[in-house]
C-alpha angles and dihedrals in degrees: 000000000000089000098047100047096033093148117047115011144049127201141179147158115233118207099269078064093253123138129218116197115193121192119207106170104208127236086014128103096212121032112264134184105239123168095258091055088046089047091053095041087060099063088044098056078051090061092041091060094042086053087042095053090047091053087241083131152068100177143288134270104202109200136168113263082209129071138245096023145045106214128334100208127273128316108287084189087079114042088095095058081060107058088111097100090216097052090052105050086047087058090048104047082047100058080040099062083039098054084045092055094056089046089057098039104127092238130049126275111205124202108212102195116201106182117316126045117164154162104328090000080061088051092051093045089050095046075061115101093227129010127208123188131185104241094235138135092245089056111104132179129198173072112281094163094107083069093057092047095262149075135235111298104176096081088285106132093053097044091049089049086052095050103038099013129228107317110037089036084051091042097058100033089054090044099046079223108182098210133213106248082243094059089048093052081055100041082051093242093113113036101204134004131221108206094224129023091248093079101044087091100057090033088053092044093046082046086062106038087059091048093242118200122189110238119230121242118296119267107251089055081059089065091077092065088057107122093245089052110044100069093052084046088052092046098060101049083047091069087029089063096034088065091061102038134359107246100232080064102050108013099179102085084060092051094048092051099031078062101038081054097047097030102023102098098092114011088239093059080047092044096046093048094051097094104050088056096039095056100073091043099070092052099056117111084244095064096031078056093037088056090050094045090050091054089043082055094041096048083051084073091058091064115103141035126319155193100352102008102036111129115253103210119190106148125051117185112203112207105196118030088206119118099297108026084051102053092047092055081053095048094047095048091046088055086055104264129144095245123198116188121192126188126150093272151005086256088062104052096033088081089059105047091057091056088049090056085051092047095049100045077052094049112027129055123242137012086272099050083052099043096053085048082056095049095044086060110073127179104242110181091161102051101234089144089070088084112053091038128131082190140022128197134198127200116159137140115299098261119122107213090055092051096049090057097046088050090048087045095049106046089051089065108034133101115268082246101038111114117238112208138160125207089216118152101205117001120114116242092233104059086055095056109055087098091057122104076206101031088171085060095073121096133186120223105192112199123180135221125286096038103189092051111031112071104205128101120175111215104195120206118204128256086261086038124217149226089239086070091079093042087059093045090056091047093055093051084049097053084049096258141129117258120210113176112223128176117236105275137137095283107002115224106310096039086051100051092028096052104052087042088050097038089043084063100046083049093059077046096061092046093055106275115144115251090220101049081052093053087049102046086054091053090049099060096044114271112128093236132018118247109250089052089045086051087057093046090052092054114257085242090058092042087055091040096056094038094055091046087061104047106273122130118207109215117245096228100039117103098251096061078041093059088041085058103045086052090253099136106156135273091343097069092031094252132065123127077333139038103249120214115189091333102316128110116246093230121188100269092215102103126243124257116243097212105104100008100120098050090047094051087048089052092046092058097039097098094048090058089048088055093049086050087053095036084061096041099050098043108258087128134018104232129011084238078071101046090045091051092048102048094048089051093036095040114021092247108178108269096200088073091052093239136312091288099045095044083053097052086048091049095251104126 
């Protein structure tokens, strides 16, 4: 078989007659399931069965060449060589009839999962007749497709259905939830777990030799596919899934459901009807969007240093225990880091350190895990951790002077190598380093709020650039963020584009608009909140402080320098444009009437298209791909459209 499948496989018979078959997909990092490695694993599951019918074998372990994970999905790179309708359904019935094949094969085929499993990788592992995964924190289990605009299409949702029945199949398909190996033995997607991958070997070939099958889901889940109970069932995820998106925007919940409703009763009728409702999916402009957004985000991780010269960081000092530059002190110690944060006093960090316990008993597994995040993160009032840094932080109040003589003070004890960077917003690089005996060597790191949940950070190069830029790119993927490259400006690239979109809506507010009708129209047409309670969430003193960085007068008598004044700031003193109750916004409960709602929500993000445009044109960033990505990762912006520039140049907005 070494001559047929040259490229991505490799497959052999040991002497106890069972086979291993390896995949190594070639000119890909992950392993992903492309129509030439379909194509070759066809004529391989042939010669398994020939060597099956001939009792040549016991059974096949099939395992990742690579390490570190199994398979990854399908090959995004070519979604778009298949927007003829007819194309695709023939590749899908195809892998269909292949994944059923391997199904049927007379001996058992074992999947042996070593850290990621995902999408299509998921569909071939289930069409396996047992599946083994190392319990470890890089194992992950899942379908991810709903974020690309689609669902499984590889025989998935049946034979998830099949394996962790209606709910809990609908739930993480819906959710594109990436599980812990634990949670999908569980779930019954994965039948027995190895705590580490040395033992996946001896474990897969002791799965064979017994002759191990994986059981269905138990009985009793099955009553929710009953025909008196699956509409109720469907219902209920419909509302569920319109909370979270409108369906006009991302249509594939609907279509999952809208199958799981009409084909859910067995897993083989869901299964067989899978195709038909997948095809138009994949050419909707959302998917076609959601594809471009997930390469912009993808070409993000090739930003940095690498091989020889990549950066090895092992020590972050955090100046300013406030919001932000606690919770990146947090963030860097729960991504294992040695975290030093310095403020003028205990009283200040202690605040801190007690939001980074509840951020790692949220984000890290077990009360050892969580003890060692709390160990990593020291209080540090006199700054001794400057020294010994890799990188230094700043995030202090947005005032100047204070920043210039933290940076003198700082370069004068840091390391040659260390990075210097400031958080600040809006403040251009420049002005900071005057101080500086090396003023180039000054960065920005730009993270957003809040830390732990939005990806983006903004790493902002000087006017006369800078070799340190690419050290803190490679920081920020390190640290498991998005790095988007800026050049020093009032703003940057999100503030720009965020404020005259925000201000352009308090201004409809002082001349009468609703607040509420404001905050729909935004959600209708995609953003995840509407501005004015974004505004709120920002804090009404930082809105006023940005806009006026970057040229904007409030005026004294509005009602937003009215609110400033009267100590309303926003969901921090519990009133702002809103009334604010343990940490939600009181909202008119009339509700808001739908004539006019999508015109409003295009005029209110007009201007911030126009910002990105002259964002582009003056510099600030390099492409308008960049200054769509980072705008949908900084702002929000609906990633369905593909961006403000690309929704511009589709007439969206």
């Amino acid at each position: 078989m070494s001559d047929a499948l040259p490229k991505n496989w490799l497959f052999h018979v040991d002497v106890e007659a069972i086979g291993w078959l390896t995949l190594c997909t070639e000119g890909s990092g992950p392993n992903v399931l492309g129509r030439r490695v379909i194509e070759e694993l066809d004529g391989l599951v042939a010669h398994i069965a020939d060597l099956a019918e001939r009792k040549r074998l016991k059974g096949v372990v099939l395992m990742s060449g690579k390490p570190g994970g199994f398979i990854a999905g399908a090959d995004i790179a070519e979604f778009d060589t298949l927007s003829d309708p007819a194309l695709l359904r023939t590749a899908l019935e195809d892998t269909h009839a292949l994944l059923a094949r391997i199904e049927a094969l007379p001996v058992p085929m074992v999947m042996a999962i070593d850290g990621y499993c995902l999408g299509g990788g998921l569909e071939l592992a289930l069409s396996g007749h047992y599946r083994i995964a190392t319990d470890s924190e890089a194992t992950r289990i899942g379908f991810p497709e709903i974020r690309l605009g689609i669902f499984p299409g590889f025989g998935g949702t049946g034979r998830a259905l099949r394996q962790a029945g209606a709910l809990d199949a609908l739930s993480i398909m819906l959710g594109g939830t990436l599980l812990r190996a634990a949670a999908a033995r569980r779930m019954g997607l994965v039948d027995m777990l190895v705590k580490h991958k040395d033992q996946l070997r001896w474990a897969a070939r002791k799965a064979v030799l017994e002759g191990r099958r994986s059981r269905p889901v138990a009985g009793w889940k099955r009553l929710l596919q009953l025909d008196a109970v699956r509409p109720l069932l469907a219902n209920r995820m419909r509302r569920a899934a319109a909370m979270k998106a409108r369906p006009e925007h991302f249509p594939a919940p609907k279509a999952l459901i809208d199958l799981f409703e009409m084909k859910g009763r067995d897993w083989r009728t869901l299964l067989g009807g899978e195709t038909e409702a997948f095809v138009p999916l994949l050419a909707t402009p959302t998917a076609r969007n959601l594809r471009r957004v997930f390469f912009l985000s993808e070409g993000l991780k090739k930003l940095g240093l690498r091989g020889k010269d990549a950066p090895v960081f092992r020590r972050v000092h955090v100046i300013g225990a406030g919001i932000m530059g606690g919770d990146i002190a947090a963030w860097c110690a729960l991504r294992g880091f040695a975290v030093t944060l310095q403020d003028l006093d205990m009283e200040r960090i202690k605040p801190a350190l007690e939001r980074a316990k509840g951020l790692f008993r949220k984000r890290l597994r077990g009360r050892a895990e969580q003890d060692r995040a709390v160990a990593r993160l020291i209080a540090d009032p006199e700054g001794r951790g400057v020294a010994r840094a890799d990188v230094i932080i700043e995030a202090v109040v947005e005032k100047l002077a204070i920043k210039r003589k933290i940076f003198e003070e700082a370069e004068r004890r840091a390391r040659p190598e260390a990075i210097l960077a400031s958080n600040t917003s809006s403040i251009p690089l420049e002005d900071i380093a005057t101080a500086m005996k090396d003023p180039g060597r000054l960065i920005g790191l730009h993270f957003f709020n809040p830390v732990a949940q939005l990806p983006l950070v903004e790493v902002v190069e000087q006017k006369s650039g800078g070799a340190a830029v690419a050290r803190g790119a490679s920081f920020a993927l390190a640290i498991g963020k998005s790095p988007v490259v800026v050049r020093s400006a009032p703003g940057f690239l999100v503030n720009r584009v965020l404020m005259p979109y925000l201000l352009g809506a308090v201004e409809r507010l002082e001349r009468g608009e609703a607040p509420e009708r404001l905050d729909a129209a935004a959600l209708a047409f995609g953003m995840p909140m509407g501005p004015i309670e974004l505004m709120d969430v920002v804090g009404l003193d930082i809105g006023r402080s940005v806009a006026e960085e970057l040229g904007t007068t409030i005026d004294s008598s509005s009602r937003f320098a009215r609110l400033i004044a009267a100590g309303k700031l926003g969901r921090k003193t519990g009133e702002g444009f809103y009334r604010w109750v343990n940490g939600k916004a009181l909202k008119a409960k009339t509700p808001v009437a739908r004539e006019g709602l999508e015109a409003l929500g295009r005029a209110l993000l007009k201007p911030l298209a126009d910002e990105a445009e002259k964002a582009v044109a003056e510099g600030i960033v390099d492409s308008p791909d960049l200054a769509d990505i980072g705008t949908i990762l900084g702002t929000g912006f609906a990633p369905f459209l593909g961006g403000p520039i690309n929704a511009r140049m589709e007439g969206r907005v």
